[in-house]
N, C-alpha and C positions, 0 to 999 in steps of 0.2 A: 593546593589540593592534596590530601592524602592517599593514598592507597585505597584505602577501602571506598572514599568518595569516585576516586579517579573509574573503581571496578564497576561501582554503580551507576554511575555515569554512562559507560561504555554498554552496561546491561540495559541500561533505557533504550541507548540509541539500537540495539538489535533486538530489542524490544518493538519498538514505534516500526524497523522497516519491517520486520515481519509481520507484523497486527496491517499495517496499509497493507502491503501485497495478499495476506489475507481474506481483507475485507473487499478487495479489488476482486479475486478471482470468486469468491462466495455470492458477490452481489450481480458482478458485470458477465463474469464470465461464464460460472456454473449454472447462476441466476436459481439459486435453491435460499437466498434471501434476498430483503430487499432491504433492511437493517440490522445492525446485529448488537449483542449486549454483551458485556463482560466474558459471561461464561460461554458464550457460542464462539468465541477464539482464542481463549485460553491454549488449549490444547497448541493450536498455530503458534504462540508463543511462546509454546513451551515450559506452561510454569502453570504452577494452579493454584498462585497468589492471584483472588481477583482483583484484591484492593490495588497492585501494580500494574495489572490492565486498564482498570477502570484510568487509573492516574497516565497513562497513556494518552486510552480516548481522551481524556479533556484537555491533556498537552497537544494532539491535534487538532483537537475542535479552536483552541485558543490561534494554533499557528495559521487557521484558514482554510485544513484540509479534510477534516470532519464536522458535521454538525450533530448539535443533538435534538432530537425530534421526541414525539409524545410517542414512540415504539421501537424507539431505539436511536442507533447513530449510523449516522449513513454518510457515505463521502462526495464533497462539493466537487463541481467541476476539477478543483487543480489538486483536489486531492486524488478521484478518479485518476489525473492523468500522471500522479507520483504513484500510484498504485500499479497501474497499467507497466511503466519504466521499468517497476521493479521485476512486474512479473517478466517482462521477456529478456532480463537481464537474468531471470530465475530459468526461464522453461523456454525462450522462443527458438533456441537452438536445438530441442526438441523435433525431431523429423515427424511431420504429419502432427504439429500441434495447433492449439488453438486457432480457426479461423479468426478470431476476435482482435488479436493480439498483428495480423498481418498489417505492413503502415498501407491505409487507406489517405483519398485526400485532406480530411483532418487530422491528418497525424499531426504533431508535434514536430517534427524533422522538418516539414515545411515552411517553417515558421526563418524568415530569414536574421531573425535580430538576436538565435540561439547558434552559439560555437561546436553544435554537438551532431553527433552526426546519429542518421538512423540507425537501430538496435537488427532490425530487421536482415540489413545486409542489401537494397538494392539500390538500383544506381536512379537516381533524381534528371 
């Protein structure tokens, strides 16, 4: 891989985690959509290439964690929950943030057959 593939490479991938944590806190958190299109997270990613958004969205719809639907694309369960990871990997150390984001008992931490531990900080 060259250079310039190896840079675009690396731009997708902070691409894809920005557009989910995006599409996470738009849909779940803010709830000011319920699907969203190319140009409604552009801006979150930074770029105002939509044809490289849109090619996103479809690399997550493909991986399992977006679908696309007749009014946009909107994220499956385990995309919600890569979504979700990201955001309080992003904001949960945030003082007085999102109630949405606190681990409740479906959290993901609970889950015993994961090596990871909760984002949140309290004790199981």
């Amino acid at each position: 891989m060259d250079t310039a593939d190896g840079r675009a490479a690396l731009d997708h991938l902070a691409m894809r985690d920005d557009i989910i944590e995006a599409v996470y806190w738009l849909v779940h958190e803010e709830e000011i959509m319920q699907t969203v299109e190319p140009s409604d997270i552009a801006v979150f990613a930074e770029t105002g290439d939509l044809d490289a958004v849109e090619a996103v969205l479809k690399s997550l719809a493909t991986e399992g964690l977006m679908e696309l639907g007749e009014r946009g694309y909107s994220l499956t369960d385990a995309g919600e929950l890569a979504g979700k990871r990201r955001f309080i990997d992003s904001f949960g150390h945030l003082e007085g943030g999102h109630d949405d984001v606190i681990c409740g008992p479906d959290c993901w931490c609970h889950d015993d057959s994961l090596e990871e531990s909760c984002h949140v900080g309290h004790v199981h």
